[in-house]
N, C-alpha and C positions, 0 to 999 in steps of 0.2 A: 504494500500500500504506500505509493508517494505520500511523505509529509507535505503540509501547506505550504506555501513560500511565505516569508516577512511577508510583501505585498498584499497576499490575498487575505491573512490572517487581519491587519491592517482593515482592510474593508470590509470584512465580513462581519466584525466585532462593532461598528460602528452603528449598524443595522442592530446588533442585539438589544443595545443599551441605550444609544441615541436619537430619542425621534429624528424625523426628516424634516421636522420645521425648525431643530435647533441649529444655533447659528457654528460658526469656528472657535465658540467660546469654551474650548477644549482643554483648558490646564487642567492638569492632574490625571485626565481620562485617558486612562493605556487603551490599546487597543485590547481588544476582548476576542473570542474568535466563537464560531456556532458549530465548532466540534465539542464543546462542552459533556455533551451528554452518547458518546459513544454506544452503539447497541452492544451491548451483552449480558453473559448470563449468571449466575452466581456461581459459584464453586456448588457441585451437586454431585453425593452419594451415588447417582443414579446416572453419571454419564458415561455412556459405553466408550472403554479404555483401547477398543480395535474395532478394525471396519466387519460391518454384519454380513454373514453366512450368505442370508437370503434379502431379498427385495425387502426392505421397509416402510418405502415411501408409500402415502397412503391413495388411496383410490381418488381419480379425477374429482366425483362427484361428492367428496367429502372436501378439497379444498375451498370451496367455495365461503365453507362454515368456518373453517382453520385462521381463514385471512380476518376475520372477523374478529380476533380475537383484543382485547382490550389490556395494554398491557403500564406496568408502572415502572417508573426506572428510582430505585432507593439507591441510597448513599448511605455511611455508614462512619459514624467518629472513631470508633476503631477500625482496625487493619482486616481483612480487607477493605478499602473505601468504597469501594463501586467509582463509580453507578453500574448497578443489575438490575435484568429489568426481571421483571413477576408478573404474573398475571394474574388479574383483577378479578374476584367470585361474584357470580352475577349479583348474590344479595350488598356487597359492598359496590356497587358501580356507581348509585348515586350518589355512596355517602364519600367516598375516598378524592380528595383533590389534593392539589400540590401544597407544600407550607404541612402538611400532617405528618405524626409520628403515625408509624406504623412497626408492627411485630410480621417477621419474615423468618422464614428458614435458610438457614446460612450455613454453609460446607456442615461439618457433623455435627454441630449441635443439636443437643435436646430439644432445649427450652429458644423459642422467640428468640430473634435476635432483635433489637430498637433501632428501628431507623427512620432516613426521612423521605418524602417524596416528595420529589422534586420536577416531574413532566409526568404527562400522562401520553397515551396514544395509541392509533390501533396498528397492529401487527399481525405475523403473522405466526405460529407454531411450529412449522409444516414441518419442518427441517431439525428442530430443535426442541429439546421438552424443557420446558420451562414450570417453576414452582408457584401455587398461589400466595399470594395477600394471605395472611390467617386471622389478624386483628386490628384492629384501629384504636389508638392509643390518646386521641382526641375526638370530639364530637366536632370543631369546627378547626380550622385553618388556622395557625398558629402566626402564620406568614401569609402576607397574600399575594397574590403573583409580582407584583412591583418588587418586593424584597426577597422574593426568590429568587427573581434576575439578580437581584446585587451579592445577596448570596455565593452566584454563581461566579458573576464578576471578580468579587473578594476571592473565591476559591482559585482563579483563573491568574489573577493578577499579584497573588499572594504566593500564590504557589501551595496552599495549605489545602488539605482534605474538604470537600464540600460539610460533609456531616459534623467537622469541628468548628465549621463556620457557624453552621446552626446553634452549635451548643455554647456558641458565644454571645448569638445574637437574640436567643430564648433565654431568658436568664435562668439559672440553677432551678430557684424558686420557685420560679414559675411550670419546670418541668415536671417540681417533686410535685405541684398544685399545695406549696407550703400555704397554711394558716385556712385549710379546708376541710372539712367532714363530709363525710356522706350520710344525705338522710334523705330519710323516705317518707314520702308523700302517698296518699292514699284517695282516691277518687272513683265515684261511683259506677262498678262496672255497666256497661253500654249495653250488657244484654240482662240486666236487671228488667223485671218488669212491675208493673203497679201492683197486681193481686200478691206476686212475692215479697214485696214490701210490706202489704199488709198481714201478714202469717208471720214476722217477723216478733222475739219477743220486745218487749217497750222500750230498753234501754238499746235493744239492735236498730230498730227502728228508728227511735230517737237519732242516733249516730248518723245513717240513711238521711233523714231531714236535715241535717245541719250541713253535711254537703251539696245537697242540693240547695237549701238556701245559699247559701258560701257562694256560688257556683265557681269553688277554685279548690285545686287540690289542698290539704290541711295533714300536718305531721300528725301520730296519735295522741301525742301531747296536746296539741291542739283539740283535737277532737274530743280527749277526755275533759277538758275545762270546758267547753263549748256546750257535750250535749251532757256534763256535769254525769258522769262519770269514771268508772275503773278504766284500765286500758285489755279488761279481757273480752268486753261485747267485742272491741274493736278485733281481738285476732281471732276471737268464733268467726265474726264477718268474712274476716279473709280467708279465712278455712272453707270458708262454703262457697269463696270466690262472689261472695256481693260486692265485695270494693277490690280495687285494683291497686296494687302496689307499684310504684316510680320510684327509685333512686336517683337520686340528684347529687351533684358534688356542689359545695357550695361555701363560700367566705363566711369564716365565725362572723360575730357582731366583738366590737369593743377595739376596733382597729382605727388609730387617727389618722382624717385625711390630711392635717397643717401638723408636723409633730413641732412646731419653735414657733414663734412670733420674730419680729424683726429685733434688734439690736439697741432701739430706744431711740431710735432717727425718727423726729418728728417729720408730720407728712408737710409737705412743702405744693400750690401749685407754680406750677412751671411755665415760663413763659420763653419758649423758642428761641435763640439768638438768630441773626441770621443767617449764619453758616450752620447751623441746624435746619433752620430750614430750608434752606438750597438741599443738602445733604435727604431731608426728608423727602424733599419732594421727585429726588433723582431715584430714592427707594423705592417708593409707591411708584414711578411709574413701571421699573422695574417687574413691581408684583402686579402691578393690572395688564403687564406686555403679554403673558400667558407665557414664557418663554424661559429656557434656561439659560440664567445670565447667574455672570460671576461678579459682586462689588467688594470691593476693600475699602472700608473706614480708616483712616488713618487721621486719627485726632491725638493730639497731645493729651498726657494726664491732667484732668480736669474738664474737656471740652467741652462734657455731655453726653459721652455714645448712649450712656446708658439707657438717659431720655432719649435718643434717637431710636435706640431698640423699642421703646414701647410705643410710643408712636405710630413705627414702622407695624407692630405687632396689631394694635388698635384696629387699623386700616384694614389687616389681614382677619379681625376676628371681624370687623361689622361686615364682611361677605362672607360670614359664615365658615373659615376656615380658621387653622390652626397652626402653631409654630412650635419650633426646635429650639430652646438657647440652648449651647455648650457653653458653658465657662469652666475652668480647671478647679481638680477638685478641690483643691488650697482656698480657691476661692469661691467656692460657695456659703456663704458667711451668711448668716441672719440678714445683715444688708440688705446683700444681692436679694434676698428671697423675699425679705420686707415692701421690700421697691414692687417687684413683682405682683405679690400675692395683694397689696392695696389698692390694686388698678384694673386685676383679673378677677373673673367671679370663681372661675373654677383653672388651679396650678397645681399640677402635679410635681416635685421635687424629688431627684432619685439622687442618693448619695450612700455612700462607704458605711453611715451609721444604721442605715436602716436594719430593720430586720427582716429576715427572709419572708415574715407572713407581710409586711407592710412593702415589702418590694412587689408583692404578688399584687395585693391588692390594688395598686396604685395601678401596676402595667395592665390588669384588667380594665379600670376606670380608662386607659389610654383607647386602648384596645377597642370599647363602645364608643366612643367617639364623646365623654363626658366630659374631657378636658380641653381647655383651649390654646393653654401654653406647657409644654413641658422644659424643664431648668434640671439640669444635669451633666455629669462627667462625658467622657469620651462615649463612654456606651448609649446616653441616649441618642447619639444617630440614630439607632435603631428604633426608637420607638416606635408603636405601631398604631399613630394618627393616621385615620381612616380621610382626612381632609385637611390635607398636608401644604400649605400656603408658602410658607418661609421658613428659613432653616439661619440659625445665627451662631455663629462660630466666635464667641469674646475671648481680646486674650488672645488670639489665635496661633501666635507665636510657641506659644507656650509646648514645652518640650512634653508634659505631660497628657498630649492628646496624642502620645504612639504609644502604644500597646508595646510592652516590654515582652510577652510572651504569648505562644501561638495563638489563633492566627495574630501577627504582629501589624497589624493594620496600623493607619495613621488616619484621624477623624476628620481632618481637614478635605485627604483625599476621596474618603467615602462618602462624607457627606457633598463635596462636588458629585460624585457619581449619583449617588441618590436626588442631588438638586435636578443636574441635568437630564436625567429618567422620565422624572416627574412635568418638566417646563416650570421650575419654580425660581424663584432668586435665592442664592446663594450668600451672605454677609457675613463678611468678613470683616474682627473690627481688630485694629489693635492702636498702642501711640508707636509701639517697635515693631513692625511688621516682621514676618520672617522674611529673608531672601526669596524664596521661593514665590511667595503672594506681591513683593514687589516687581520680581524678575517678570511677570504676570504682566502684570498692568503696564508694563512697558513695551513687552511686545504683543500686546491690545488681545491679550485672552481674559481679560481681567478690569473693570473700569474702579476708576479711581476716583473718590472722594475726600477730598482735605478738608479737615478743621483745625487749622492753625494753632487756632487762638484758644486762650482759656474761656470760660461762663465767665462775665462780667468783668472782661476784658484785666482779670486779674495776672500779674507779670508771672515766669515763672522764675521758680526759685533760684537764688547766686548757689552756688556750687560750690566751695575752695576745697583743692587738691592739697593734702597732707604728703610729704616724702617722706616715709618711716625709713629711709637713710641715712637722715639727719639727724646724728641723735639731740640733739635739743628740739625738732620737731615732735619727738619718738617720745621723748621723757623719759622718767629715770626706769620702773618699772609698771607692768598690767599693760592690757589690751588698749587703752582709753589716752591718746595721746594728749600732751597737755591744752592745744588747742580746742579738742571736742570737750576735753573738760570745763575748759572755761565756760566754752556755748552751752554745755549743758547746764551747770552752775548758775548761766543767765537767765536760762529759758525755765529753768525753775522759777527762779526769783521773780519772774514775769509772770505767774500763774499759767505756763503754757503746758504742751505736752511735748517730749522726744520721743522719737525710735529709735533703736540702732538696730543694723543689722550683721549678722554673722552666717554664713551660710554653713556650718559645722554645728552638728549638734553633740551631746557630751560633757564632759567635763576635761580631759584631755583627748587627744589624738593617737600617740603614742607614749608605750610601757617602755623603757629602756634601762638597760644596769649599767651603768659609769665605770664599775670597776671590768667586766667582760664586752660589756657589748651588745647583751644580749636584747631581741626586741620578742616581745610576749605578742604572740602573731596567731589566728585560728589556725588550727592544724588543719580542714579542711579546705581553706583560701588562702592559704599563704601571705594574709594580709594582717599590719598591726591590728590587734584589738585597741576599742575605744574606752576609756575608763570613765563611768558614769559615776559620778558622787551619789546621787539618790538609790541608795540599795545596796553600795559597795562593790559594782560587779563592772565585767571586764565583755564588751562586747565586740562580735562583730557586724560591721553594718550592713555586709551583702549576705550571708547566712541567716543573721541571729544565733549561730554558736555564743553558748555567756558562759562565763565562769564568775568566783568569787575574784576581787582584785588581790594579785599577791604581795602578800606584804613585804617579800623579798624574792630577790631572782631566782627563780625555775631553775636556772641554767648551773650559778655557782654559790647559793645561797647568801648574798651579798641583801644587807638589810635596809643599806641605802638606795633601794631602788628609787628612779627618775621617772615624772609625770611631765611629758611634753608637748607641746602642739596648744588650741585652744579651742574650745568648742562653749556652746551657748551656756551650759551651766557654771563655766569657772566664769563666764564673761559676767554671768547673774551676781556669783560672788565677790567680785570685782566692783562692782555695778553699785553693791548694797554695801562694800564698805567705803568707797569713797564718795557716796550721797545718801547719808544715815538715815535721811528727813524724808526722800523720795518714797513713794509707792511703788513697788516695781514689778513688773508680770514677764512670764516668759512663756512665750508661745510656739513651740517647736512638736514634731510629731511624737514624742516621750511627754509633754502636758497635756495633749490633744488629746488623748487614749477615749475618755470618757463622751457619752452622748450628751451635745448641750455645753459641751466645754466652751468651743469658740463662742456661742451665744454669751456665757458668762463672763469672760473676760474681755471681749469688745465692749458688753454693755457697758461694767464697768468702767473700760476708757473713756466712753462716751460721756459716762455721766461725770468724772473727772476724778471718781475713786482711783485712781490709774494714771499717772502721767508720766512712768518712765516704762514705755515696751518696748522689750526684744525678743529676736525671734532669727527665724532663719527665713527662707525666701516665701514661705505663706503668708511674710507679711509686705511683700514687698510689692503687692497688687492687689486693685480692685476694693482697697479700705479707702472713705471719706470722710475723714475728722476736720472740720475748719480749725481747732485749736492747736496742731500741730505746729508747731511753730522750726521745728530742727529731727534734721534727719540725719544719723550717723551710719555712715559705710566703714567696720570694720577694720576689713580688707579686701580690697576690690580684687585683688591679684588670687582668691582661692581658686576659680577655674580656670583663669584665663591662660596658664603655662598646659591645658593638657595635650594629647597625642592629639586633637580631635581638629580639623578643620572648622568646627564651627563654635571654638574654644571664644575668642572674639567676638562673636555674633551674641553669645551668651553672657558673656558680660557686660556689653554694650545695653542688652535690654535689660540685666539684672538694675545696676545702678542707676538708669534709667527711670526704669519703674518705681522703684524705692525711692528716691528723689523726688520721683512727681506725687508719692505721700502727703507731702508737706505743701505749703504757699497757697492753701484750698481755703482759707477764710479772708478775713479783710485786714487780719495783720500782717500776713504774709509769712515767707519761712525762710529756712536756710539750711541747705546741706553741706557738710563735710565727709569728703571720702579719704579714706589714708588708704596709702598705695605703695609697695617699694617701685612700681613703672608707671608714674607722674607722666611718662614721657608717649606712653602706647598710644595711636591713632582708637581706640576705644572705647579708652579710659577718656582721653584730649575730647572725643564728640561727645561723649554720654554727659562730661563739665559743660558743654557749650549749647546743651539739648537738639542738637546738630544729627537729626538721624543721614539726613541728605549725605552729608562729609562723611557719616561713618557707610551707607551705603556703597558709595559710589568708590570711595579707597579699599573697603573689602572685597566689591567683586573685581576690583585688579586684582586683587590675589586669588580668586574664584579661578579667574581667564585661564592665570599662568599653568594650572593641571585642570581644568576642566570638572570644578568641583560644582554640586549641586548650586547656584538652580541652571548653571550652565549644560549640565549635563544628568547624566543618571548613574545613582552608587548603587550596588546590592551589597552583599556581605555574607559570604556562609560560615556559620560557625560549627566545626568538630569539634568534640567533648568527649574523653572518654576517660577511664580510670587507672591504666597503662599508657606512661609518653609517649613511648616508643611504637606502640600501637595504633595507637590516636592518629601521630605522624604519618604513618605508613597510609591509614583512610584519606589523611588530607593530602598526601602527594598524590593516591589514585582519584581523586575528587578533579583536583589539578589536570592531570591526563587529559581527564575524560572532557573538562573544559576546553581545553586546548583545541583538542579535536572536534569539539559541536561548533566552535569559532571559527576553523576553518574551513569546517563543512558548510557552517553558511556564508563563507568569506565577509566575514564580521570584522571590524573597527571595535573589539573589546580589549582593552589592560585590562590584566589581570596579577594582581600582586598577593605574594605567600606561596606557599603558606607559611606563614609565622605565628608565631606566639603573640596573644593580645598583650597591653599593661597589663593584666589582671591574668597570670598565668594559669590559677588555679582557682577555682571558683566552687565549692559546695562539694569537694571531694574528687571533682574531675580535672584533669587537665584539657587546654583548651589554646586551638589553632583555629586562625581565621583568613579565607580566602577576602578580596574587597576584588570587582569588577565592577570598572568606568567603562563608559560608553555616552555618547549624545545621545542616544534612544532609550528613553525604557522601555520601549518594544523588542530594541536587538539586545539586551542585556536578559532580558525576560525570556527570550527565544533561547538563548545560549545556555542558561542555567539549565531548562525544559529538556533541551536535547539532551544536554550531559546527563540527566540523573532521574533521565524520565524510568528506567532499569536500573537504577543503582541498588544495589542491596545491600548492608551490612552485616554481617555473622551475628545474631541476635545473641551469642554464647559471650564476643567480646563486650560489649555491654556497650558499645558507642556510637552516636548517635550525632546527627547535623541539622545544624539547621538555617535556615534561607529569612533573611533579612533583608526585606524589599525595601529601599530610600530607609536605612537604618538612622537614628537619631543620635545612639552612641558608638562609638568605636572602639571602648574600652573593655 
């Protein structure tokens, strides 16, 4: 069987996903291709291992009925994935559609296998014998066909198993049907008749009359309070088949649909600047174009997106539909949700704290079409708004809208493909846009909205650059250089509020012994452990390996062991002995643990119980305090030395953000960053709120290797538990590359295999190939070929995996 060429893949994919009325407004949309769903058959007990004796094929005048046949193509989150296709038992033909779990038989199992259906269609038998459908695992469509295409998309363009896409985009809860019972209902059977009614004795009777008064099915509990009552008339009844029994699966009672209120932000109305409204009215035409388009907000901290989100949202509920915000999860804060939920009648919120019965319950409410706006992490792409208007991406920069593990999706991208599917507007907001949504707008896949200016034409805040070089800039000792002290000192005395930020959480960084050497490191990741004062223990931050902190070295029992580096909680202590007077909070994801945490300590700031916060980068976005008066940056320099191309890009919008904290009331603010490189193009734009200057001198260095948005990265990573093993996978990974490259005479680099920074990670070691290319069509194509047969010895325990436009590199 010829493979498709790039070209034809290209145009056929286009057809899958993209109506024919949409414009070239194509960022982010790979091609897709309409081989997706291959005919075959499942792994089956029953298929003959050699050619048959005699004639099998069946009589002319039976294929007529054969061709008829109705068949399903499942997929599967475990190995084998499919798609296989089955075929459909007459009694299931109306009930089974695509978006359904269903129960299948699969190579020798017993019991059911769980899978999804994803096409239906008719076929043929003739040739092949094929297994039925056996159960159906939903009453209705879980998915409806619009997000079964993306599904398939995500599956295509991810490279990941269709059936793990599902199990990502059905959440857990909803699969187990957490926070539901089954109960049964009881309703008068239909071949009851009058004279039997009357022969009935009086409390049976009785029971008889109060369903038919009712005229709606009633539990026995019901019925026993109702026709006053045991609940034994009621199962004589059923024994004699007078009433008819229904089970139903069905949400307890006692589930909240607001579980917080807002932050203690009084309600304010708003009155539009005019770059608000230019901005609004370019959105709304946007959502009445019927059309899929791409817009980027790009407003300075403070300008308003927020009120421009609701507006735009407003517009989108008085025709009857409904919208998406994404904001990061850091930043779903009472705030955000306060602002929200006083303007909507009906807002769903889906976050990290909820509980499995309250996640269920909510994506049901989605799911009927009860909600207007849903406000959530990277997963609510998916939700499953039946009248779906606008999709709003806040923050869109923001590194936490890619999925760190399978499918490794990026929300930016899928919710473009879901914009574009639909014909809907796309919004995109940030003040630090990423490369990628700028690189966009420039070469017109993308339109571009500016809002310069602050709300009420308030300045933004002076900036001064500390050089912790200098040591009289530095001070003698702590984190808090004498200049930030002074300003904070002042901004006390002034009845104001500071923050400082620290993007390390901890109490130190590194365990170290003076006299050997030696660093106290997880044995599993070969990384120092973190030493947390609250508890006395010794962690690591990509495992969670903990121990107790040792009071002395492991290594040579030296008792002088060394506490080094700095993280949020020495900075706390630091914090509290050099400003005795201050109130001081710390907000990092070790205070955060609890439900209603962030509610409680914003409020607090708010109301001014609180006027010294820090934290690490959840606070460095999306908070609106006017009494902020000073913002302290650390160290600006924590990520910006790493292996990562987009090391700079991340600190530019760290300090950035954190910055435009402050200068939001009418006294105005003032930020201090300490830095040992004062001097960095980064650091220099993010002092001068200059995104343009830092833009345009980062993609010169973008050019010179053709790094994202110039081009396309993937990234495969090998993991195994033997080095030497692991390597030998990543050199034949390698090969195999090589060769799908020049088979399709491709323009791919391809660099490694090597060892990440991070050599070992949760007990495995770990090699990583990285392929550039201008395409992510031809980089996508070249991975497919290589490792579309690759298989690993399931014995050696090692395992790869395919990181499509990867976010980290480490």
């Amino acid at each position: 069987m010829m493979k498709p060429s790039l070209d034809s893949v290209d145009s056929l994919l286009q057809d899958l996903l993209v109506p024919s009325s949409t414009s070239a407004n194509s960022i982010w949309l790979p091609p897709t291709s309409d081989h997706l769903l291959p005919d075959a058959s499942p792994p089956s007990d029953d298929e003959p291992e050699q050619a048959e004796l005699f004639e099998t094929d069946p009589p002319p005048w039976e294929l007529t009925v054969q061709e008829d046949v109705r068949l399903a193509s499942i997929v599967f989150a475990k190995s084998p994935h499919g798609p296989y296709d089955y075929r459909i038992p007459d009694h299931l033909r109306e009930e089974l559609k695509p978006g359904m779990r269903v129960g299948v038989p699969l190579g020798h199992r017993r019991k059911a296998t769980p899978g999804w259906c994803v096409g239906i269609k008719e076929g043929s038998s003739a040739h092949r014998k094929l297994r039925d459908v056996t159960e159906l695992y939903d009453e209705s469509p879980l998915c409806d066909a619009a997000l079964v295409r993306l599904v398939m998309w995500m599956s295509h363009y991810y490279q990941v198993p269709a059936g793990q896409v599902f199990d990502t985009l059905i959440p857990s809860s909803v699969r187990a049907a957490a926070g539901t019972r089954q109960t049964t209902y009881f309703s008068v059977s239909p071949d009851l008749t009058a004279e039997q009614i009357e022969k009935l004795p009086a409390k049976q009777k009785s029971v008889i009359e109060c369903l038919i008064v009712q005229k709606k099915p009633m539990t026995a509990a019901e019925l026993a309070v109702t026709a006053q009552c045991t609940e034994d008339p009621i199962r004589r009844l059923r024994k004699k088949e007078c009433i008819v029994p229904e089970v139903r699966r069905e949400m307890h009672t006692g589930i909240r649909i607001q579980a917080q209120t807002n932050d203690g932000e009084a309600k304010q109305d708003f009155t539009l600047t005019p770059q608000q409204t230019v901005a609004l009215e370019r959105i709304n035409a946007a959502i009445d174009g019927g059309r899929g388009r791409t817009l980027l907000l790009h407003g300075v901290t403070g300008s308003g997106k927020t009120e421009v989100y609701i507006k735009a949202i407003e517009h989108v509920v008085s025709q009857a539909g409904s919208a998406i915000v994404m904001v990061p999860e850091i930043s779903l804060t009472p705030q955000t949700r306060g602002r929200f939920e006083s303007r909507f009648d009906s807002v769903a919120v889906l976050h990290s704290q909820m509980s499995p019965s309250e996640r269920h319950f909510h994506w049901q409410r989605i799911r009927r079409g009860e909600v207007q706006v849903v406000i959530g992490p990277r997963s609510a792409v998916f939700a499953p708004l039946p009248n779906l208007g606008l999709i709003v991406l806040d923050e869109e920069h923001d590194t936490s809208f890619k999925q760190d593990t399978q499918p490794r999706y990026h929300a930016r991208k899928v919710a473009h493909a879901r914009a574009m599917a639909l014909g809907i507007p796309l919004l995109l907001g940030s003040a630090t846009p990423s490369m990628e949504a700028w690189h966009a707008t420039q070469s017109g896949h993308a339109e571009l909205i500016s809002m310069p200016d602050r709300v009420a034409n308030r300045p933004m805040p002076d900036v001064q650059l500390i050089d912790l070089r200098i040591r009289d800039e530095r001070g003698v000792s702590g984190a808090i250089s004498r200049p930030l002290h002074a300003a904070i000192e002042e901004t006390l005395r002034d009845q104001g509020q500071a923050i400082l930020l620290l993007n390390r959480r901890g109490f130190a960084t590194t365990i170290q012994c003076p006299s050997c050497g030696h660093v106290v490191a997880c044995p599993d990741c070969d990384m120092p452990l973190t030493h947390h004062r609250d508890g006395g223990k010794a962690m690591c931050h990509y495992c969670d390996y903990t121990i107790g902190t040792p009071p002395w070295c492991p290594a040579c029992r030296f008792d002088g062991i060394r506490y080094g580096g700095l993280g949020t909680q020495k900075l706390e202590v630091e914090a509290k002995s050099k400003f005795p007077d201050a109130k001081i909070a710390r907000m990092d994801s070790d205070t955060m643990k609890r439900p209603g945490s962030h509610q409680r300590v914003l409020s607090e700031f708010r109301s001014g119980e609180i006027n010294l916060l820090l934290g690490t980068q959840m606070i460095a976005k999306g908070l609106d305090f006017p009494n902020v008066l000073l913002v302290g940056v650390i160290n600006a320099d924590s990520a910006l030395h790493f292996p990562d191309f987009r090391a700079a890009e991340r600190t530019f919008q760290l300090v950035t953000q954190v910055a435009g904290r402050t200068g939001r009331g009418d006294r105005g603010g003032r930020v201090i960053v300490q830095t040992f490189s004062p001097e960095h193009p980064a650091i220099q734009a993010a002092s001068q709120h200059d995104y343009l200057k830092f833009v345009e001198g980062e993609m010169v260095n973008r050019r010179k290797f053709n790094y994202p948005p110039l081009g396309s990265v993937a990234r495969i990573i090998i993991r195994g538990p033997l080095e030497d093993k692991t390597e030998t996978v990543a050199d034949a990974i390698l090969a195999r590359l090589e060769s799908a490259r020049d088979l399709l005479n491709a323009e791919v680099r391809i660099l490694g295999p090597a060892p990440p920074p991070i050599v070992r990670l949760r007990g495995k070691y770990r090699f990583h190939l990285l392929l550039q290319a201008s395409e992510a069509a031809v980089v996508g194509e070249t991975i497919r070929r290589a490792l579309a047969d690759f298989k690993v010895d399931p014995k050696e325990d090692i395992e790869y995996l395919i990181d499509i436009d990867p976010m980290n590199l480490l």
